[in-house]
DRENKE-657236 format. One record per residue (C-alpha): residue number from 1; x, y, z; residue in one letter. Coordinates in steps of 0.1 Angstrom, whole numbers, plus 2048, in hexadecimal, padded with zeros to 3 digits. Layout:
ATOM;NUM;X;Y;Z;a
...
This chain:
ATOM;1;746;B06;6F6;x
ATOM;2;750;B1B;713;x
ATOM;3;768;B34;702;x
ATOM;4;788;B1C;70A;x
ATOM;5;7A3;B21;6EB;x
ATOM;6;79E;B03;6D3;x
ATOM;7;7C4;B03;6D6;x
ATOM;8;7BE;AF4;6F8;x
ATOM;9;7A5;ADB;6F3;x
ATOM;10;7A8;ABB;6FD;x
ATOM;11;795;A9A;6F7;x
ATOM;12;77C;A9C;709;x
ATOM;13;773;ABE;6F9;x
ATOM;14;775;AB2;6DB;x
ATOM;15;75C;A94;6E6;x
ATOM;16;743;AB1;6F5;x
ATOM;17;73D;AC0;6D3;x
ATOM;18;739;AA0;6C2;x
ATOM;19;71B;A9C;6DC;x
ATOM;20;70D;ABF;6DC;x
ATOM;21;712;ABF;6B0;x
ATOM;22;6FC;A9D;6AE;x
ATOM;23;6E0;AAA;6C8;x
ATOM;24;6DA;ACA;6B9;x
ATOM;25;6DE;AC3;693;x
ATOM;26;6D8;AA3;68D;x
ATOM;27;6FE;A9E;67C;x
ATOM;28;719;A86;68B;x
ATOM;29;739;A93;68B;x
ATOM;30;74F;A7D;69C;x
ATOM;31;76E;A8A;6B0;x
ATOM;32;78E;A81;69B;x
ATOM;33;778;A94;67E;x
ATOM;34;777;AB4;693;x
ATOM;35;79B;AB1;69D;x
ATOM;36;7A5;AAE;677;x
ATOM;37;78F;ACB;676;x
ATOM;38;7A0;AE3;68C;x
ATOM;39;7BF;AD8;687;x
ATOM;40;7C6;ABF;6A3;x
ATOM;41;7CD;AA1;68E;x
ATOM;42;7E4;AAB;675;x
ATOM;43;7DC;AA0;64F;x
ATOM;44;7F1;A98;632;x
ATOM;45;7DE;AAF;61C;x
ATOM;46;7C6;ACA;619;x
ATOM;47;7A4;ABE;633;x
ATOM;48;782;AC0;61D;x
ATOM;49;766;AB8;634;x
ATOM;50;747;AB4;626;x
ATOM;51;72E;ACD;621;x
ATOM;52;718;AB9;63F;x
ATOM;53;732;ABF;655;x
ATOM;54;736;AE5;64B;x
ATOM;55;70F;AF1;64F;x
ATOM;56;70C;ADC;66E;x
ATOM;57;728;AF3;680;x
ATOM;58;71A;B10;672;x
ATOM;59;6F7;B06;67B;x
ATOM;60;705;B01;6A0;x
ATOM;61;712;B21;6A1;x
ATOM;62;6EF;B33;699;x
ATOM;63;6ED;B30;66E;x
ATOM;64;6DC;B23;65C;x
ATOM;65;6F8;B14;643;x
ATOM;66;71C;B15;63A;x
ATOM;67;714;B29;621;x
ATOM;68;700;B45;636;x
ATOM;69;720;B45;649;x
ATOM;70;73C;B4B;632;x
ATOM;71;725;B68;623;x
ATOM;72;727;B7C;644;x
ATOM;73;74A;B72;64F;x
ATOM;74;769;B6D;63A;x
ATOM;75;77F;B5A;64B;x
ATOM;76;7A2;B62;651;x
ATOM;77;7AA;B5B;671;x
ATOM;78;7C1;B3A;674;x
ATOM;79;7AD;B30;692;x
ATOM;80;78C;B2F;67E;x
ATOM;81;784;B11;663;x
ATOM;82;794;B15;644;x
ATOM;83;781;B0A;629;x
ATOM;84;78A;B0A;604;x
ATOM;85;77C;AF8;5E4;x
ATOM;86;78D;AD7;5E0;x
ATOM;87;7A1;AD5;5BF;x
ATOM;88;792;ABD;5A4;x
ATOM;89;7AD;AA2;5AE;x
ATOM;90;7A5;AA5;5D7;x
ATOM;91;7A7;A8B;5F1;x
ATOM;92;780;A7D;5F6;x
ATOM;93;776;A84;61B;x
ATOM;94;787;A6D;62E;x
ATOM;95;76C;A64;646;x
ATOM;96;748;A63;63C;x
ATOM;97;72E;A7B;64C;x
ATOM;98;70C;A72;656;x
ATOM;99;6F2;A8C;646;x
ATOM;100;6D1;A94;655;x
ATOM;101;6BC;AB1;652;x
ATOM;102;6C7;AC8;667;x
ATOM;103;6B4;AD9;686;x
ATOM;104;6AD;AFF;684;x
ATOM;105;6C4;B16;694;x
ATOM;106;6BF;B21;6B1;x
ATOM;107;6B5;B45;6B0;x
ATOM;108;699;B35;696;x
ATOM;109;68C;B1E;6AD;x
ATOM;110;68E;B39;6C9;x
ATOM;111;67B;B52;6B1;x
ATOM;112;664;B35;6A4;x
ATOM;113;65B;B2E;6C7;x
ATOM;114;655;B56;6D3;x
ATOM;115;63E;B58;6B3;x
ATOM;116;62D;B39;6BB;x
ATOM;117;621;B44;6E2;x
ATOM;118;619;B64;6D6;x
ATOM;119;5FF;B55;6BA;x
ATOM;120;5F4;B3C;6D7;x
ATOM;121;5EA;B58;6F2;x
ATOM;122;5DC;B70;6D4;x
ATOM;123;5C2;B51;6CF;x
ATOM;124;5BB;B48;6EF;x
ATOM;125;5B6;B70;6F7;x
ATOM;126;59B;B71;6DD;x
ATOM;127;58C;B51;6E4;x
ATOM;128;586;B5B;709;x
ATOM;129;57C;B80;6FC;x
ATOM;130;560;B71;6E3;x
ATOM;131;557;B4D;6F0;x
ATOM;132;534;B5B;702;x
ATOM;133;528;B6B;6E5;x
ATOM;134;534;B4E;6C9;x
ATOM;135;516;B3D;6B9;x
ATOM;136;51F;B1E;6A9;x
ATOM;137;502;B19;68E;x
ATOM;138;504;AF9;68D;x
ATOM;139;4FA;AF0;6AF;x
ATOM;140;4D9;B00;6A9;x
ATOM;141;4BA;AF2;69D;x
ATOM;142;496;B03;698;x
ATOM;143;47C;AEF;6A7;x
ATOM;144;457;AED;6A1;x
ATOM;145;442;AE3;6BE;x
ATOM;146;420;ADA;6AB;x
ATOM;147;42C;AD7;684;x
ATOM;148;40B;AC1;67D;x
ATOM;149;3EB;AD2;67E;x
ATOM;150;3CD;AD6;665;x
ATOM;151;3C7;AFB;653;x
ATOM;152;3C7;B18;665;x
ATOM;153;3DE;B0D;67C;x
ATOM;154;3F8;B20;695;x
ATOM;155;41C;B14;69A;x
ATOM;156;433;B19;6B7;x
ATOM;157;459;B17;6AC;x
ATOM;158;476;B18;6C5;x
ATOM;159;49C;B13;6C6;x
ATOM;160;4AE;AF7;6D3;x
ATOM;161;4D4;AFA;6D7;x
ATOM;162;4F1;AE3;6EA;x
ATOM;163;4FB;AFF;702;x
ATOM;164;4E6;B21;70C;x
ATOM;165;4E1;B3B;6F0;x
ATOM;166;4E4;B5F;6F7;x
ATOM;167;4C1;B6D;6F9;x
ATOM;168;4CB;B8D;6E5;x
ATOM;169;4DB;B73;6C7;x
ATOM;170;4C3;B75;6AE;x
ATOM;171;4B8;B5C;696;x
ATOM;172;4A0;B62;675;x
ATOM;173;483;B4E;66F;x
ATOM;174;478;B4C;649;x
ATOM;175;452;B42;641;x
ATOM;176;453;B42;61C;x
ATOM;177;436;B54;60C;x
ATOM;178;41E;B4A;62B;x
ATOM;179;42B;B64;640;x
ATOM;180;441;B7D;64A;x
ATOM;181;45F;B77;652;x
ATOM;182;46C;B7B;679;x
ATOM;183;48B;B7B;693;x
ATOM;184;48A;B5F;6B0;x
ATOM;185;4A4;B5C;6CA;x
ATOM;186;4AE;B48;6EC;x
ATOM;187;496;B3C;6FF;x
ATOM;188;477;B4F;6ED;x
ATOM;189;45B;B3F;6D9;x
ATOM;190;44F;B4A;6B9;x
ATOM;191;427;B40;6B4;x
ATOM;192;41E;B41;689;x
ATOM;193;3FE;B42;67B;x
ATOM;194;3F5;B2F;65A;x
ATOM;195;3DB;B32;648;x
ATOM;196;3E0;B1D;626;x
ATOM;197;3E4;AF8;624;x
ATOM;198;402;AEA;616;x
ATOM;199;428;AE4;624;x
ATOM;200;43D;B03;633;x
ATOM;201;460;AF8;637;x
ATOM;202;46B;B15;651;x
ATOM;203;48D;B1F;64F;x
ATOM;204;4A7;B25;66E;x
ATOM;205;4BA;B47;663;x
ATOM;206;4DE;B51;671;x
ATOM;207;4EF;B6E;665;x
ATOM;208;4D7;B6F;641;x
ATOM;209;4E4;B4A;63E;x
ATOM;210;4CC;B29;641;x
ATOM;211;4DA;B10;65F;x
ATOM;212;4BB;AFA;662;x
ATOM;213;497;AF3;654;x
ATOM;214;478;AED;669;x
ATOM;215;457;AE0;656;x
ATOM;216;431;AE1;65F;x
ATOM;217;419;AD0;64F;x
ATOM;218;3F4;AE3;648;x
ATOM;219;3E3;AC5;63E;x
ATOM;220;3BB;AC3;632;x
ATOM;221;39F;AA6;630;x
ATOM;222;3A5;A9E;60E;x
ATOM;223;3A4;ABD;5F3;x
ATOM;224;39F;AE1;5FD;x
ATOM;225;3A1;B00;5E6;x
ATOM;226;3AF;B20;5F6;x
ATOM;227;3AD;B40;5E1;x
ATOM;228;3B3;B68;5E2;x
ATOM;229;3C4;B87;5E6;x
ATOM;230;3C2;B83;60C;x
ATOM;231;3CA;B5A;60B;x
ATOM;232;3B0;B59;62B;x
ATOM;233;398;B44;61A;x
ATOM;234;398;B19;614;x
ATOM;235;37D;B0B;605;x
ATOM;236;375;AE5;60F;x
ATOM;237;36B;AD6;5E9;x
ATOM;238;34C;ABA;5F0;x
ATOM;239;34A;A9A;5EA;x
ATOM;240;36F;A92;5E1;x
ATOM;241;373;A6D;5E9;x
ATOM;242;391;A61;5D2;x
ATOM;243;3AB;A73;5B9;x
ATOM;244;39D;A63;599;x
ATOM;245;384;A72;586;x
ATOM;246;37B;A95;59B;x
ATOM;247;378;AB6;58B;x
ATOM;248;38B;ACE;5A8;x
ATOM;249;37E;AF1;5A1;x
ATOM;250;370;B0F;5B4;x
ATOM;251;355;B25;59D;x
ATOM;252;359;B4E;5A0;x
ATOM;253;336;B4F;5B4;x
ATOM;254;347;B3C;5CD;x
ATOM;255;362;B4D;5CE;x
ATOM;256;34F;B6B;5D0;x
ATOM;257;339;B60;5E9;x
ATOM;258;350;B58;5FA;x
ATOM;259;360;B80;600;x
ATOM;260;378;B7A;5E0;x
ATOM;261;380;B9A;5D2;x
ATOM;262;381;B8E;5A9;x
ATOM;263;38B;BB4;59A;x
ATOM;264;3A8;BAE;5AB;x
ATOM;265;3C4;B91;5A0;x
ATOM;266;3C3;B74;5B3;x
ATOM;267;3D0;B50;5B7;x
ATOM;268;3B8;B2D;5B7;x
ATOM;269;3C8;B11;5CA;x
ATOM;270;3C2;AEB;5CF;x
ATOM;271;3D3;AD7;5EC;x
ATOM;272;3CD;AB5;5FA;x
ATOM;273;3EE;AB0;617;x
ATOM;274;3F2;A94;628;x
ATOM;275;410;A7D;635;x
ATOM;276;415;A61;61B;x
ATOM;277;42F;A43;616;x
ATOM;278;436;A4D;5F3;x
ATOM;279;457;A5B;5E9;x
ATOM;280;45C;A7C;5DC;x
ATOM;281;478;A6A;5C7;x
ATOM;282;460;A55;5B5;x
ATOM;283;43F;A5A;5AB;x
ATOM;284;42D;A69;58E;x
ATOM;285;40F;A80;58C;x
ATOM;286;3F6;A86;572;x
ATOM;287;3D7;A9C;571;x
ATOM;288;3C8;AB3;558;x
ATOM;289;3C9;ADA;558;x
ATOM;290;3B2;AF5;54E;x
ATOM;291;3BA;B17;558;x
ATOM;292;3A4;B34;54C;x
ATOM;293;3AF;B4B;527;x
ATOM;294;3B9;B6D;53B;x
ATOM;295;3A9;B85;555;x
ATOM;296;3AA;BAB;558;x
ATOM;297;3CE;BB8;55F;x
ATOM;298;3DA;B94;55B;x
ATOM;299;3ED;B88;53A;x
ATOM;300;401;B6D;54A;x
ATOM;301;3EA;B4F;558;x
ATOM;302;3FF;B3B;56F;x
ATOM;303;3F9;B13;575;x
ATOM;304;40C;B03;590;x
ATOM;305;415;AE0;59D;x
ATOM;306;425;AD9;5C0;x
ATOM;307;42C;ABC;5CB;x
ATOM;308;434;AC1;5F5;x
ATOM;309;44E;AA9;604;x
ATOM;310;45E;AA5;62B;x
ATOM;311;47E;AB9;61E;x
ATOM;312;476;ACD;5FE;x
ATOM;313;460;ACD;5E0;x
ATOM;314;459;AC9;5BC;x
ATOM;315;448;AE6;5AC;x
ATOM;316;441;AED;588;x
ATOM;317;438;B11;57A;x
ATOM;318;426;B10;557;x
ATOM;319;419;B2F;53E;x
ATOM;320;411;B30;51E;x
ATOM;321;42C;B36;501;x
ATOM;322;429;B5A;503;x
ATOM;323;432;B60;528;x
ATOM;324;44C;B42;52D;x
ATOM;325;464;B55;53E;x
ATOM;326;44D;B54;55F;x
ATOM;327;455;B30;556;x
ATOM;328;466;B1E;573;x
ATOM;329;46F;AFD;583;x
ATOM;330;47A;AF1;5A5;x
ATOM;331;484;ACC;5B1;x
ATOM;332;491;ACC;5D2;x
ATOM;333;4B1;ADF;5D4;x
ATOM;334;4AF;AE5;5AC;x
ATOM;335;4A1;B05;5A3;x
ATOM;336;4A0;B15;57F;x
ATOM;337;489;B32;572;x
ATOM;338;47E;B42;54C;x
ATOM;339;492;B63;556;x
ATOM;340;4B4;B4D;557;x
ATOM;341;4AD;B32;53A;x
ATOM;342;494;B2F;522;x
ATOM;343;479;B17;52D;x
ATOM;344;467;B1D;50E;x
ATOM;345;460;AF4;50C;x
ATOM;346;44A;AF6;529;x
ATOM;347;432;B11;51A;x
ATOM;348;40C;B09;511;x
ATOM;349;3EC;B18;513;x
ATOM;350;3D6;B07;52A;x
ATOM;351;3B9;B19;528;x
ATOM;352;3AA;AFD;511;x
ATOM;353;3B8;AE2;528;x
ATOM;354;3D7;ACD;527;x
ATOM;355;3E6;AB0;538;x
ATOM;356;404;AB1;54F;x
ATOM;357;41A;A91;55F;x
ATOM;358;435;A98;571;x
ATOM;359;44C;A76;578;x
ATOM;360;465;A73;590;x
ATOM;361;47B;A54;58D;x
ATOM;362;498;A52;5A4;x
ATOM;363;49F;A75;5A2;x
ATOM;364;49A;A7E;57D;x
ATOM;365;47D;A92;576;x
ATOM;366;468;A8D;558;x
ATOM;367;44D;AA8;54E;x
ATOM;368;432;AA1;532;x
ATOM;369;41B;ABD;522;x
ATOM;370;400;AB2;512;x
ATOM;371;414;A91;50B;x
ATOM;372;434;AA2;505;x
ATOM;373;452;AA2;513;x
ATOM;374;45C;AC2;51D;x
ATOM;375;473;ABB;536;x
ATOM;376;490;AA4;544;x
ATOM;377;4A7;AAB;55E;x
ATOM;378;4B1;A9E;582;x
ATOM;379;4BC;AAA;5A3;x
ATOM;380;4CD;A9E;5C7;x
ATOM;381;4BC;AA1;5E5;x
ATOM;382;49D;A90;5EE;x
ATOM;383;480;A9F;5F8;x
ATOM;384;473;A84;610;x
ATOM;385;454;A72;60D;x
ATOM;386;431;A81;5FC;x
ATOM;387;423;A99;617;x
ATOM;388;40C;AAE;5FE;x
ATOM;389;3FE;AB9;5DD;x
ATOM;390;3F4;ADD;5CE;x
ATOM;391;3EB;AEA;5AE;x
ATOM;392;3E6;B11;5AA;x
ATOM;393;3D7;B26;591;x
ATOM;394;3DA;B4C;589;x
ATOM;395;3B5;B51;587;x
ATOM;396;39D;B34;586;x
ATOM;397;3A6;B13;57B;x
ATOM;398;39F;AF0;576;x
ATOM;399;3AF;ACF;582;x
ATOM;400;3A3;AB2;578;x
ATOM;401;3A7;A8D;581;x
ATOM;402;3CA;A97;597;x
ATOM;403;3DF;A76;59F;x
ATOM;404;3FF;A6D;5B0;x
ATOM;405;40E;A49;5B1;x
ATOM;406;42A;A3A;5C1;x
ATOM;407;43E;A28;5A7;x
ATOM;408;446;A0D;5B8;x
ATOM;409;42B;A04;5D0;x
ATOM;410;40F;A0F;5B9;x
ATOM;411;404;A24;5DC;x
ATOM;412;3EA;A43;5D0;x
ATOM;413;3EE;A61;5E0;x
């Protein structure tokens, strides 16, 4: 207050503090109250002020109660507040105080302020420092110029971004089992050869992590085998008008005519892809399966169903009994295998033949085995409308009579 003697104080002084007490802590203390205080206006017994009024001075002063303040200082000096606990028969205060929460003190808020700039031009330090080589993964998107085309078929992806990329940020590109995976980055183009029909959903990589999904279609005229060790080879089946009633196989003379190296294991595939209205959320598909007893070096004959979709697919992995822990299932994001639960319901030897429908209703998936139900469970996201069918064998195999219907429109694939 200037260092004046409070003995000396006048009025107006008194008036100064009152102001200067309620700006900077919030409390009201009004003028007669701080001359009782220090002794100005005398009182006919002991002053108790309230504990307000005592932790506002002291927070004035730099503390951050009454309390804090008595701890450091013992006061003695009759010039200094005398403060004492009232007796149980004490006067009440005589004039009430007006409490509010009271402001830091003032070294805080100078410290608080100090540490507060420092954090300020730390970040904008580092933000200048990194902001040309920051990649924000969401702003980029994988792109594929030609994504319809009919098997073998070469794809050109790029990126696309909402500000320039860094040509030496690079970006992974994973072709599931169709090819091997690559880097793509900035402005450069990345052409892909494909050489089996069917639905390749091409994921966008960023630091091992997948930010986006392109998909290209390999579509065929109507059903198409591809075989072998090599996967070079697709077989156009003859005279395949409809999906009732046709027997989809591919003999081992053709197959070895063909280039087919049979001493070897191998994989026999059946595809039809094409765009479709049907929903990948409801349909069902029925056909029967043959697949052949065993082959040399093979004890575990696979049969497959995929059902291909814009997004995702449906796949189902059956073996006999003995070798169900190759089991496995996949609809759209869910994914479980035989090594991590016992699929042991889905087993059966279908070297004799069996019949397989798969029903999806809404989500839930329904699978039969040779009219069984093995199978019930449901998952989240969609897979988009129909865009393909395949059925793979280990070895040769059989389909017969494959068909998919929507179940509400009654569409055929």
């Amino acid at each position: 207050m200037g260092g004046k003697p409070i003995a000396e104080w006048r009025t107006a002084d008194y008036n100064s503090l009152s102001s200067q007490l309620a700006r900077q802590t919030k409390v009201y203390i009004s003028e007669n109250t701080l001359k009782r205080i220090f002794g100005r206006l005398k009182t006919p017994k002991r002053y108790f002020p309230h504990k307000a009024t005592r932790d506002a001075l002291a927070q004035f002063i730099g503390y951050r109660d009454w309390q804090e303040y008595e701890l450091i200082f013992t006061v003695s000096n009759t010039d200094k507040i005398e403060v004492q606990v009232p007796p149980p028969n004490a006067t009440p205060p005589e004039e009430p105080v007006q409490e509010e929460i009271p402001e830091a003190p003032k070294f805080r808020i100078r410290s608080l302020i100090v540490v507060l700039l420092a954090i300020f031009v730390i970040s904008v330090s580092l933000i200048y420092i990194f902001r040309e080589n920051y990649v924000d993964p969401d702003h980029v998107s994988l792109i594929c110029e030609n994504p319809f085309g009919e098997v073998p078929h070469t794809a050109v992806f790029k990126l696309s971004a909402n500000s320039p990329l860094d040509e030496n940020e690079k970006f992974g590109l994973d072709f599931m089992d169709e090819a091997a995976a690559t880097t793509i980055s900035g402005k450069r183009e990345v052409t892909q050869f494909f050489r089996n029909p069917g639905v390749v959903y091409v994921k966008l990589l960023y630091k091992g992590k997948p930010i986006d999904t392109a998909t290209v279609y390999l579509q065929t005229k109507g059903w198409v085998a591809n075989s072998g060790n090599d996967s070079l080879r697709a077989f156009p089946i003859a005279g395949l008008r409809t999906l009732s009633k046709e027997n989809l196989f591919v003999s081992a003379n053709q197959l070895d005519s063909a280039g087919l190296d049979l001493s070897k294991p191998f994989l026999v595939g059946f595809s039809n892809i094409h765009s479709s209205k049907i929903s990948g959320e409801n349909f069902e598909f029925t056909c029967n399966l043959q697949a052949e007893a065993s082959r040399p070096g093979v004890q575990c004959i696979e049969s497959t169903i995929i059902i291909l979709g814009e997004k995702g697919r449906h796949l189902v992995t059956m073996y006999k009994p003995s070798c169900a822990a190759f089991s496995e299932y996949n609809f759209s994001e869910l994914k479980v295998n035989g090594s991590s639960k016992y699929l042991g319901n889905m087993g059966y030897d279908f070297k004799d033949g069996g019949e397989v429908r798969l029903r999806v209703r809404n989500k839930h998936v329904e699978l039969y085995i040779a009219g069984k139900k093995v199978l019930s469970t449901s998952y989240k996201n969609e897979i988009g409308r129909v865009m393909g069918v395949k059925v793979v064998f280990n070895g040769i195999g059989r389909v017969r009579s494959p068909e998919l219907e929507d179940l509400r429109t009654k569409e055929i694939y």
